[in-house]
N, C-alpha and C positions, 0 to 999 in steps of 0.2 A: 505484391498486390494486397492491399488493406481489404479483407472482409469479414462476416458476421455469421453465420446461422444463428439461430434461436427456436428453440419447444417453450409445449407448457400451452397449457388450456385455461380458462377463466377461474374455475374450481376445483383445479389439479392440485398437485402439493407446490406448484409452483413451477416459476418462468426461470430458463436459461439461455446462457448464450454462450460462444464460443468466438472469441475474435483473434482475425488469425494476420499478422502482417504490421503488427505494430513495431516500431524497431524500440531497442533497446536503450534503455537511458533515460526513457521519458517520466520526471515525476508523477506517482498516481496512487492515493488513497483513497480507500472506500470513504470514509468522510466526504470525499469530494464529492464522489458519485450520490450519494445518500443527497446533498443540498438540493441536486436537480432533483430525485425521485419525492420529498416532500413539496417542492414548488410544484411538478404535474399534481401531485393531493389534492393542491388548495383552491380555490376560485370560488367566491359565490353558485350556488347552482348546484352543486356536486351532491351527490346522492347517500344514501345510506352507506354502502361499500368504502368509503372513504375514512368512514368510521371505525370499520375493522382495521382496516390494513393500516401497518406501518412499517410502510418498503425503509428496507435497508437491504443493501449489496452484500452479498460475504463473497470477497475477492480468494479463488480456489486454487488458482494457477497462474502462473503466469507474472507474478510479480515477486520481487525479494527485497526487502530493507526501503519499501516503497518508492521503486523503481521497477519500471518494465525490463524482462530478459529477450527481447525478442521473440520468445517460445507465446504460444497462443495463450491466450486470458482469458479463462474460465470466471462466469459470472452466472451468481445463482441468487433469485428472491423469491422467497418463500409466501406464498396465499396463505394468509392466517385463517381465511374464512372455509379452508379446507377442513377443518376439523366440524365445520356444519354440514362438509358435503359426503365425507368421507368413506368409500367406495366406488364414487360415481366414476371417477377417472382410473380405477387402478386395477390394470392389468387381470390380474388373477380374484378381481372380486365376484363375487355370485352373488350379491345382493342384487335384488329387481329395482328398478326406478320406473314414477309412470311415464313411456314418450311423452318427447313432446312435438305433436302434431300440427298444431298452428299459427303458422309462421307470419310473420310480422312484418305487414308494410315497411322497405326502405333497410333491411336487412342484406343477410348472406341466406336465408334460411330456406327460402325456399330456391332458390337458383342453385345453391350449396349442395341441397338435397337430390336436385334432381343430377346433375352432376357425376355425384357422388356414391347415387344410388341408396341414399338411407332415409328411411322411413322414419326412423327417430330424428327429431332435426337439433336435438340438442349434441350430436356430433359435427355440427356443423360449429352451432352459436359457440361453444363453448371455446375454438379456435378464433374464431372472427372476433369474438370478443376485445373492445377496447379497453380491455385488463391487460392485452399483451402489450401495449404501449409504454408499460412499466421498463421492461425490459430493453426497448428501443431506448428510453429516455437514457437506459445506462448504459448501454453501446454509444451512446451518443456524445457523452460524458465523459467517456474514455478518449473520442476524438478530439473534442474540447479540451483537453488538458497537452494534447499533442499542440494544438493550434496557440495554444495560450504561449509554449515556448517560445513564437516564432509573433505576436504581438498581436495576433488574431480575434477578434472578443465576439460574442454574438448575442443578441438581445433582442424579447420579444415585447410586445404590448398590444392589445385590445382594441381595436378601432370601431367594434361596433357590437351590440347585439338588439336582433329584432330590429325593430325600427329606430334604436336609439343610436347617436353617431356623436363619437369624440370628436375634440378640436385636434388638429393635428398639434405636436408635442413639439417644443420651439428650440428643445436641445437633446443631446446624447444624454446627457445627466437626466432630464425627465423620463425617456424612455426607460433608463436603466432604475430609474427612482417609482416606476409601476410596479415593481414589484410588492409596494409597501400598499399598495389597494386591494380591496377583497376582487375586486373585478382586473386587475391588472390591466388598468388603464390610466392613461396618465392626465386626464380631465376631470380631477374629484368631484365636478357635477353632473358631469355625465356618468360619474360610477357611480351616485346613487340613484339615478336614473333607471342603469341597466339594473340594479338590485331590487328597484320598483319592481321594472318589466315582468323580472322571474317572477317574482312574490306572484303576481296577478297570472303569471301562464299557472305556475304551480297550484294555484287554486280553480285555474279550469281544466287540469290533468290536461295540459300541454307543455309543450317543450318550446326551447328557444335556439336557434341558430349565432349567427354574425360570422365578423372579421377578424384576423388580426394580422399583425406584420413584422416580421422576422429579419431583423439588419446584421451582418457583419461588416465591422472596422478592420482596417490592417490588411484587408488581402492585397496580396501584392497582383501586378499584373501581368498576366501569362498564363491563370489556371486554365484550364480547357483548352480549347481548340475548334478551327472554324474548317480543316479539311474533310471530317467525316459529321455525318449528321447525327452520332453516337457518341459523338466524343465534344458537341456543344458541350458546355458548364449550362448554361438556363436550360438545356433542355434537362440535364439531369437532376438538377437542380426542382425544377417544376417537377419530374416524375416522384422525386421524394416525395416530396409535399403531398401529392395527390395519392400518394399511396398511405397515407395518416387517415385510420378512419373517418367517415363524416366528410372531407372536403372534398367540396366540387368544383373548384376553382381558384386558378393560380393565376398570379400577374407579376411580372417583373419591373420593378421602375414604376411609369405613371400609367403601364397597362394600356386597361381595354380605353380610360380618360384618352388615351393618347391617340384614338382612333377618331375622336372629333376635335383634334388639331390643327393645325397648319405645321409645317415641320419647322419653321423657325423657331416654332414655338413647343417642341420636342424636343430637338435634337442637340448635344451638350457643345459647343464650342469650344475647341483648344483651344490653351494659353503655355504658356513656356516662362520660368524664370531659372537664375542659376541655383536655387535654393532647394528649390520643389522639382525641378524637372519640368514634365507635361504634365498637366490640370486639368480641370473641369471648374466652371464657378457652381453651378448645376448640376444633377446628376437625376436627370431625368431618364437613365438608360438604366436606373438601378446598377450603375457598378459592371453592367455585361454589355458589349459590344462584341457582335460575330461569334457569340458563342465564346468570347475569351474575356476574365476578368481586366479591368482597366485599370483598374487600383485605387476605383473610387468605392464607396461602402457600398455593400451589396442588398438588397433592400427588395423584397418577396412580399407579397400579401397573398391571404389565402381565405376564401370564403367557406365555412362549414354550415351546412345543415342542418335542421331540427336534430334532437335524438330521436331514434324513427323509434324507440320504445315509449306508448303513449299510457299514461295513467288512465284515460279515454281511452278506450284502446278503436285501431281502425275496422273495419270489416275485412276478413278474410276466409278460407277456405280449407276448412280441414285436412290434411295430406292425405290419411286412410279413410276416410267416408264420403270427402269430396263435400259435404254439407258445408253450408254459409252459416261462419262464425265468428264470435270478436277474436280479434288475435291475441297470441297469450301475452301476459305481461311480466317483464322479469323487473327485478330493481335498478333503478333506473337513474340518471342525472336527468335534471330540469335543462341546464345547462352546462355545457363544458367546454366552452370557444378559451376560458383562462388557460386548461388544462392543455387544450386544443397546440394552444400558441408555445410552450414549452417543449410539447413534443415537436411542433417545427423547428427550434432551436435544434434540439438531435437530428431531426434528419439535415438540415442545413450545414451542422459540424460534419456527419457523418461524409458527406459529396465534398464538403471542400477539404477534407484531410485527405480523401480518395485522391482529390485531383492534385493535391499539393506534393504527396508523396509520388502520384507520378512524375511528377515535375521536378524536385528534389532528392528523391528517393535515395534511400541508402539503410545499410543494419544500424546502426546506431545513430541516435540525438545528435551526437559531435560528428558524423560523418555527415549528417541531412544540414548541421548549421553551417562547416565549410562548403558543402553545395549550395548555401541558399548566400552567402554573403557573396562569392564567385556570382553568383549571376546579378546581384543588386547591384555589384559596383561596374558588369560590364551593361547592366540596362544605362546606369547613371553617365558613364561616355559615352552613351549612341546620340 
Protein backbone atom coordinates (compact mmCIF):
# COMPACT_ATOMS: atom_id res chain seq x y z
CA UNK A 1 0.00 0.00 0.00
CA UNK A 2 1.56 3.38 -1.36
CA UNK A 3 1.38 6.08 1.48
CA UNK A 4 2.60 9.40 3.09
CA UNK A 5 2.65 11.06 6.56
CA UNK A 6 4.10 14.64 6.67
CA UNK A 7 5.01 17.37 9.87
CA UNK A 8 6.13 20.79 9.78
CA UNK A 9 4.28 24.07 10.61
CA UNK A 10 4.42 27.35 8.25
CA UNK A 11 7.31 28.86 10.38
CA UNK A 12 8.92 25.64 11.71
CA UNK A 13 12.45 24.67 10.62
CA UNK A 14 10.56 22.99 8.00
CA UNK A 15 8.12 20.43 6.18
CA UNK A 16 8.68 16.61 6.02
CA UNK A 17 7.39 13.65 4.79
CA UNK A 18 7.79 9.96 4.98
CA UNK A 19 6.63 7.81 1.88
CA UNK A 20 6.17 4.34 2.57
CA UNK A 21 5.27 1.70 -0.32
CA UNK A 22 7.17 2.81 -3.19
CA UNK A 23 8.60 -0.28 -4.91
CA UNK A 24 12.06 -0.49 -5.92
CA UNK A 25 13.72 0.41 -9.18
CA UNK A 26 11.94 3.45 -9.81
CA UNK A 27 14.06 6.34 -11.21
CA UNK A 28 14.00 9.61 -8.88
CA UNK A 29 16.22 12.73 -8.22
CA UNK A 30 15.74 15.52 -6.22
CA UNK A 31 16.27 17.59 -9.29
CA UNK A 32 13.01 16.20 -10.28
CA UNK A 33 11.16 16.88 -7.30
CA UNK A 34 12.83 20.68 -6.97
CA UNK A 35 11.10 21.46 -10.99
CA UNK A 36 7.60 20.83 -9.43
CA UNK A 37 8.33 22.81 -5.96
CA UNK A 38 9.60 26.01 -8.09
CA UNK A 39 6.37 25.70 -10.60
CA UNK A 40 3.90 25.89 -7.09
CA UNK A 41 6.39 29.39 -6.31
CA UNK A 42 5.47 30.98 -9.43
CA UNK A 43 2.12 32.48 -10.75
CA UNK A 44 1.26 35.97 -10.79
CA UNK A 45 -0.49 36.96 -7.42
CA UNK A 46 1.93 35.28 -5.00
CA UNK A 47 2.91 37.08 -2.06
CA UNK A 48 5.92 38.26 -0.12
CA UNK A 49 6.80 34.44 1.20
CA UNK A 50 7.68 33.48 -2.23
CA UNK A 51 10.38 35.63 -2.02
CA UNK A 52 12.07 33.91 0.77
CA UNK A 53 11.67 30.58 0.07
CA UNK A 54 13.61 28.57 -2.28
CA UNK A 55 12.20 24.95 -1.91
CA UNK A 56 14.49 22.41 -2.76
CA UNK A 57 14.02 18.48 -1.63
CA UNK A 58 17.10 16.99 0.12
CA UNK A 59 16.16 13.29 -0.56
CA UNK A 60 17.38 11.43 3.11
CA UNK A 61 16.43 7.86 2.71
CA UNK A 62 15.22 5.83 0.76
CA UNK A 63 17.08 6.16 -2.48
CA UNK A 64 20.65 4.78 -3.72
CA UNK A 65 22.59 5.64 -7.11
CA UNK A 66 19.11 7.51 -7.96
CA UNK A 67 16.94 4.75 -7.83
CA UNK A 68 14.13 3.84 -5.16
CA UNK A 69 15.12 0.69 -2.60
CA UNK A 70 11.85 -0.08 -1.72
CA UNK A 71 12.64 1.05 1.92
CA UNK A 72 10.40 4.31 2.82
CA UNK A 73 11.77 7.90 1.35
CA UNK A 74 12.40 10.23 3.60
CA UNK A 75 11.91 13.99 2.28
CA UNK A 76 12.78 17.17 4.09
CA UNK A 77 12.28 21.23 2.90
CA UNK A 78 13.57 23.46 4.87
CA UNK A 79 11.59 27.23 5.63
CA UNK A 80 14.14 29.71 5.10
CA UNK A 81 12.03 32.29 6.61
CA UNK A 82 12.56 30.40 9.96
CA UNK A 83 15.50 32.20 10.88
CA UNK A 84 12.71 35.38 11.20
CA UNK A 85 10.72 33.30 13.39
CA UNK A 86 12.96 31.38 15.36
CA UNK A 87 11.70 29.95 18.74
CA UNK A 88 8.24 30.15 17.79
CA UNK A 89 7.88 26.41 16.77
CA UNK A 90 10.79 24.74 18.92
CA UNK A 91 10.05 22.52 21.45
CA UNK A 92 12.16 23.62 24.38
CA UNK A 93 12.02 27.45 23.58
CA UNK A 94 11.10 29.93 26.36
CA UNK A 95 10.86 32.87 24.49
CA UNK A 96 7.26 34.63 24.71
CA UNK A 97 5.37 35.57 21.43
CA UNK A 98 2.22 37.78 21.55
CA UNK A 99 -1.17 35.23 20.84
CA UNK A 100 -2.66 35.49 18.31
CA UNK A 101 -6.34 35.97 19.19
CA UNK A 102 -8.19 37.03 16.01
CA UNK A 103 -9.08 34.78 13.92
CA UNK A 104 -9.76 35.35 10.27
CA UNK A 105 -12.89 35.01 8.29
CA UNK A 106 -12.63 31.76 5.85
CA UNK A 107 -9.77 30.09 7.98
CA UNK A 108 -9.05 27.04 10.33
CA UNK A 109 -8.67 29.45 13.20
CA UNK A 110 -11.30 29.78 14.94
CA UNK A 111 -13.12 26.24 14.47
CA UNK A 112 -9.26 24.89 15.00
CA UNK A 113 -9.25 26.62 18.21
CA UNK A 114 -12.19 25.75 19.59
CA UNK A 115 -11.61 22.08 18.68
CA UNK A 116 -8.53 22.00 19.85
CA UNK A 117 -8.89 23.93 22.89
CA UNK A 118 -6.29 26.81 22.36
CA UNK A 119 -6.46 30.24 23.09
CA UNK A 120 -3.48 31.07 21.11
CA UNK A 121 -4.71 30.47 17.50
CA UNK A 122 -1.48 30.62 16.00
CA UNK A 123 -1.15 26.80 16.91
CA UNK A 124 -3.78 26.23 14.75
CA UNK A 125 -2.75 28.80 11.53
CA UNK A 126 0.60 27.72 11.60
CA UNK A 127 -0.53 23.82 10.72
CA UNK A 128 -3.28 24.74 8.29
CA UNK A 129 -1.14 26.88 6.69
CA UNK A 130 -0.87 26.68 2.75
CA UNK A 131 3.05 26.51 3.22
CA UNK A 132 2.37 22.75 3.95
CA UNK A 133 1.50 22.37 0.30
CA UNK A 134 5.20 22.54 -0.40
CA UNK A 135 5.55 19.32 0.79
CA UNK A 136 2.49 17.66 -0.83
CA UNK A 137 3.80 18.95 -4.24
CA UNK A 138 6.96 16.66 -3.45
CA UNK A 139 5.10 13.61 -2.29
CA UNK A 140 3.42 14.07 -5.41
CA UNK A 141 6.55 14.20 -7.44
CA UNK A 142 7.76 11.11 -6.21
CA UNK A 143 4.36 9.55 -7.67
CA UNK A 144 4.80 11.33 -10.87
CA UNK A 145 8.08 9.80 -11.56
CA UNK A 146 6.42 6.31 -10.78
CA UNK A 147 3.65 7.05 -13.33
CA UNK A 148 5.92 8.47 -15.81
CA UNK A 149 7.57 4.80 -16.24
CA UNK A 150 4.33 3.40 -17.24
CA UNK A 151 3.43 6.50 -19.92
CA UNK A 152 1.33 8.55 -17.54
CA UNK A 153 1.82 12.47 -17.85
CA UNK A 154 -0.35 14.96 -15.93
CA UNK A 155 -0.78 18.56 -16.60
CA UNK A 156 -2.53 21.57 -15.17
CA UNK A 157 -3.64 25.06 -16.47
CA UNK A 158 -5.88 28.06 -15.35
CA UNK A 159 -9.27 28.42 -16.61
CA UNK A 160 -10.27 31.26 -14.70
CA UNK A 161 -9.75 33.86 -12.12
CA UNK A 162 -12.36 36.40 -10.68
CA UNK A 163 -14.45 37.10 -13.45
CA UNK A 164 -11.97 36.75 -16.03
CA UNK A 165 -12.38 33.21 -18.22
CA UNK A 166 -9.86 31.52 -20.74
CA UNK A 167 -10.75 30.13 -24.05
CA UNK A 168 -10.65 26.45 -23.80
CA UNK A 169 -6.99 25.27 -25.05
CA UNK A 170 -7.38 23.55 -28.62
CA UNK A 171 -4.36 20.97 -27.89
CA UNK A 172 -2.24 18.77 -25.26
CA UNK A 173 0.74 20.91 -26.36
CA UNK A 174 -1.12 24.27 -25.27
CA UNK A 175 -2.04 22.98 -22.01
CA UNK A 176 1.41 21.61 -21.31
CA UNK A 177 2.80 25.07 -23.19
CA UNK A 178 0.81 27.25 -19.91
CA UNK A 179 3.41 26.59 -18.09
CA UNK A 180 5.42 29.46 -19.93
CA UNK A 181 2.55 32.27 -18.69
CA UNK A 182 2.80 34.20 -15.48
CA UNK A 183 -0.84 33.11 -15.00
CA UNK A 184 -0.44 29.51 -16.40
CA UNK A 185 -3.03 29.87 -18.66
CA UNK A 186 -3.09 29.00 -22.01
CA UNK A 187 -5.14 32.12 -23.53
CA UNK A 188 -2.27 34.89 -23.61
CA UNK A 189 -5.23 37.51 -23.55
CA UNK A 190 -6.82 36.27 -21.07
CA UNK A 191 -3.61 36.08 -18.99
CA UNK A 192 -3.18 39.59 -19.11
CA UNK A 193 -6.50 40.03 -18.11
CA UNK A 194 -6.30 37.99 -14.93
CA UNK A 195 -2.83 39.97 -14.23
CA UNK A 196 -5.10 43.19 -14.73
CA UNK A 197 -7.71 41.62 -12.26
CA UNK A 198 -5.03 41.12 -9.39
CA UNK A 199 -3.25 44.40 -9.97
CA UNK A 200 -6.84 46.19 -9.15
CA UNK A 201 -7.87 43.51 -6.10
CA UNK A 202 -4.36 44.26 -4.78
CA UNK A 203 -4.82 47.75 -4.70
CA UNK A 204 -8.34 47.44 -2.93
CA UNK A 205 -6.61 44.88 -0.25
CA UNK A 206 -8.59 42.00 -1.76
CA UNK A 207 -8.03 38.77 -2.96
CA UNK A 208 -8.85 36.76 -5.92
CA UNK A 209 -10.20 33.24 -6.48
CA UNK A 210 -10.87 31.07 -9.86
CA UNK A 211 -10.52 27.67 -11.81
CA UNK A 212 -8.25 25.45 -13.01
CA UNK A 213 -8.01 21.89 -14.59
CA UNK A 214 -5.87 18.97 -14.00
CA UNK A 215 -5.68 16.11 -16.95
CA UNK A 216 -3.86 12.90 -17.03
CA UNK A 217 -2.84 11.05 -20.39
CA UNK A 218 -2.01 7.29 -20.49
CA UNK A 219 -4.10 5.97 -17.72
CA UNK A 220 -4.88 2.72 -18.76
CA UNK A 221 -8.27 1.30 -17.92
CA UNK A 222 -9.20 -0.52 -14.89
CA UNK A 223 -8.06 1.97 -12.10
CA UNK A 224 -10.68 1.86 -9.39
CA UNK A 225 -13.61 0.11 -9.02
CA UNK A 226 -17.43 0.38 -8.96
CA UNK A 227 -18.11 -2.42 -6.04
CA UNK A 228 -17.51 -0.46 -3.05
CA UNK A 229 -18.37 3.29 -2.73
CA UNK A 230 -14.52 3.64 -1.24
CA UNK A 231 -12.95 2.24 -3.76
CA UNK A 232 -14.64 4.67 -6.79
CA UNK A 233 -11.39 6.48 -8.63
CA UNK A 234 -13.62 9.96 -9.03
CA UNK A 235 -14.64 9.71 -5.75
CA UNK A 236 -11.09 9.57 -4.40
CA UNK A 237 -9.91 11.50 -6.82
CA UNK A 238 -12.43 14.43 -5.96
CA UNK A 239 -11.60 13.97 -2.19
CA UNK A 240 -7.84 14.85 -3.14
CA UNK A 241 -8.58 17.77 -4.65
CA UNK A 242 -10.92 19.14 -2.07
CA UNK A 243 -8.61 18.41 0.43
CA UNK A 244 -5.89 21.31 -1.23
CA UNK A 245 -6.58 24.37 0.63
CA UNK A 246 -8.88 27.06 -0.59
CA UNK A 247 -11.08 24.62 -2.96
CA UNK A 248 -14.53 24.36 -2.89
CA UNK A 249 -15.47 22.54 -5.72
CA UNK A 250 -14.60 19.63 -7.79
CA UNK A 251 -16.01 18.34 -11.17
CA UNK A 252 -15.21 15.40 -13.24
CA UNK A 253 -15.51 15.68 -17.11
CA UNK A 254 -18.20 18.30 -18.28
CA UNK A 255 -19.55 18.42 -14.37
CA UNK A 256 -22.11 20.28 -12.95
CA UNK A 257 -22.51 21.77 -17.33
CA UNK A 258 -23.62 18.26 -17.63
CA UNK A 259 -26.62 18.76 -15.38
CA UNK A 260 -28.48 20.99 -18.10
CA UNK A 261 -28.01 18.50 -20.83
CA UNK A 262 -29.72 15.96 -22.55
CA UNK A 263 -27.76 12.76 -22.24
CA UNK A 264 -27.13 12.20 -25.80
CA UNK A 265 -25.50 15.06 -25.41
CA UNK A 266 -23.30 13.85 -22.40
CA UNK A 267 -22.73 10.69 -22.69
CA UNK A 268 -19.40 9.14 -24.71
CA UNK A 269 -20.43 6.56 -27.43
CA UNK A 270 -18.35 3.41 -28.22
CA UNK A 271 -16.48 2.78 -31.04
CA UNK A 272 -14.10 -0.34 -31.81
CA UNK A 273 -11.28 -0.58 -34.34
CA UNK A 274 -8.52 -3.46 -34.48
CA UNK A 275 -5.79 -0.70 -33.87
CA UNK A 276 -7.15 1.17 -30.85
CA UNK A 277 -9.52 -1.36 -29.25
CA UNK A 278 -12.54 0.50 -27.54
CA UNK A 279 -12.70 4.40 -27.90
CA UNK A 280 -14.48 7.26 -27.25
CA UNK A 281 -14.63 10.28 -30.05
CA UNK A 282 -15.45 12.43 -26.83
CA UNK A 283 -14.69 12.25 -23.42
CA UNK A 284 -17.20 13.95 -21.73
CA UNK A 285 -17.02 11.51 -18.72
CA UNK A 286 -13.49 12.96 -17.95
CA UNK A 287 -11.76 9.59 -18.47
CA UNK A 288 -14.21 7.84 -15.28
CA UNK A 289 -17.05 5.66 -15.85
CA UNK A 290 -18.55 3.79 -12.51
CA UNK A 291 -15.89 4.77 -10.64
CA UNK A 292 -13.27 3.02 -12.90
CA UNK A 293 -10.74 4.64 -15.37
CA UNK A 294 -11.83 4.05 -19.17
CA UNK A 295 -8.61 4.89 -20.62
CA UNK A 296 -9.58 8.00 -21.96
CA UNK A 297 -7.59 11.15 -20.39
CA UNK A 298 -8.76 11.92 -17.14
CA UNK A 299 -9.73 15.58 -16.71
CA UNK A 300 -10.82 17.25 -13.08
CA UNK A 301 -11.51 20.90 -12.60
CA UNK A 302 -11.54 22.51 -9.26
CA UNK A 303 -12.84 25.80 -8.10
CA UNK A 304 -10.73 27.76 -5.28
CA UNK A 305 -11.71 30.75 -3.30
CA UNK A 306 -10.52 34.10 -2.45
CA UNK A 307 -7.43 33.99 -0.01
CA UNK A 308 -9.67 34.45 3.05
CA UNK A 309 -6.38 36.65 4.51
CA UNK A 310 -7.54 40.13 3.51
CA UNK A 311 -5.19 43.35 3.33
CA UNK A 312 -8.82 44.98 4.39
CA UNK A 313 -9.24 42.86 6.74
CA UNK A 314 -12.96 41.29 7.61
CA UNK A 315 -14.81 41.95 11.00
CA UNK A 316 -14.21 39.60 13.59
CA UNK A 317 -14.21 38.58 17.20
CA UNK A 318 -11.50 38.55 19.74
CA UNK A 319 -11.08 34.78 21.12
CA UNK A 320 -10.05 36.18 24.97
CA UNK A 321 -12.20 39.43 25.30
CA UNK A 322 -14.91 38.29 22.95
CA UNK A 323 -14.68 42.26 21.69
CA UNK A 324 -15.47 43.09 17.87
CA UNK A 325 -12.32 43.39 15.94
CA UNK A 326 -10.60 43.48 12.45
CA UNK A 327 -9.21 40.28 12.01
CA UNK A 328 -5.55 39.88 12.25
CA UNK A 329 -3.54 39.95 9.01
CA UNK A 330 -0.69 37.71 8.23
CA UNK A 331 1.24 37.89 4.78
CA UNK A 332 -0.67 37.00 2.45
CA UNK A 333 -1.05 35.91 -1.71
CA UNK A 334 -3.43 38.28 -3.69
CA UNK A 335 -3.75 35.13 -5.63
CA UNK A 336 -2.91 31.66 -5.87
CA UNK A 337 -5.29 29.54 -8.25
CA UNK A 338 -1.48 29.22 -10.54
CA UNK A 339 -0.04 27.67 -7.35
CA UNK A 340 -3.44 26.18 -6.71
CA UNK A 341 -3.43 24.15 -10.07
CA UNK A 342 0.15 22.47 -9.45
CA UNK A 343 -0.65 21.16 -6.34
CA UNK A 344 -3.66 19.38 -7.93
CA UNK A 345 -1.26 17.79 -10.33
CA UNK A 346 0.29 16.02 -6.89
CA UNK A 347 -2.65 15.06 -5.44
CA UNK A 348 -4.03 13.77 -8.90
CA UNK A 349 -0.48 11.71 -9.19
CA UNK A 350 -0.70 10.87 -5.78
CA UNK A 351 -4.65 8.72 -6.15
CA UNK A 352 -3.70 7.40 -9.38
CA UNK A 353 -0.17 5.74 -8.41
CA UNK A 354 -2.47 4.58 -5.28
CA UNK A 355 -4.77 2.96 -7.56
CA UNK A 356 -2.34 1.72 -10.22
CA UNK A 357 -0.18 -0.05 -7.62
CA UNK A 358 -3.23 -1.62 -6.51
CA UNK A 359 -3.90 -2.76 -9.58
CA UNK A 360 -0.38 -3.80 -10.70
CA UNK A 361 1.35 -3.89 -7.58
CA UNK A 362 4.48 -5.64 -6.95
CA UNK A 363 8.32 -4.95 -4.86
CA UNK A 364 10.00 -3.92 -7.84
CA UNK A 365 9.69 -1.61 -11.27
CA UNK A 366 10.38 -4.85 -13.31
CA UNK A 367 7.89 -6.89 -11.31
CA UNK A 368 4.88 -4.02 -11.62
CA UNK A 369 6.05 -3.81 -15.69
CA UNK A 370 5.58 -7.73 -16.20
CA UNK A 371 2.16 -7.28 -14.35
CA UNK A 372 1.18 -4.38 -16.30
CA UNK A 373 1.95 -5.67 -19.92
CA UNK A 374 0.00 -9.31 -18.71
CA UNK A 375 -2.92 -7.39 -18.37
CA UNK A 376 -2.61 -4.89 -21.50
CA UNK A 377 -2.26 -7.69 -23.85
CA UNK A 378 -5.18 -9.83 -22.13
CA UNK A 379 -7.44 -6.49 -22.04
CA UNK A 380 -6.28 -6.33 -25.95
CA UNK A 381 -8.00 -10.01 -26.71
CA UNK A 382 -11.34 -9.41 -24.74
Amino acid sequence: MLRYLDAGESHGQGLLAVVEGMPAGVPLQAENIDVDLRRRQGGYGRGGRMRIERDQVRIVSGIRDGLTLGSPIGLWIENRDWQHWQGLFDASSEKTWEPFTRPRPGHADLPGGMKYGQRDLRNILERASARGTAIRVAVGAVAKALLAEFGIQIASHVLSIGGVEASPPSSKEDIIAADGSPMRCADPKASQEMMKAIDEAKKAGESLGGTFEVIAWGVPVGLGSHVHWDRRLDGQLAAAMMSIQGIKGVEVGRGFEAAFLRGSEVHDEIYYDQERGFYRRTNNAGGLEGGISNGEPIVLRAAMKPIPTLYRPLKSVDMLSKEQVEASIERSDICAVPAAAIIGEAAMAWVLAQAFLEKFGGDSLAEIRRNYRGYLKEVAER
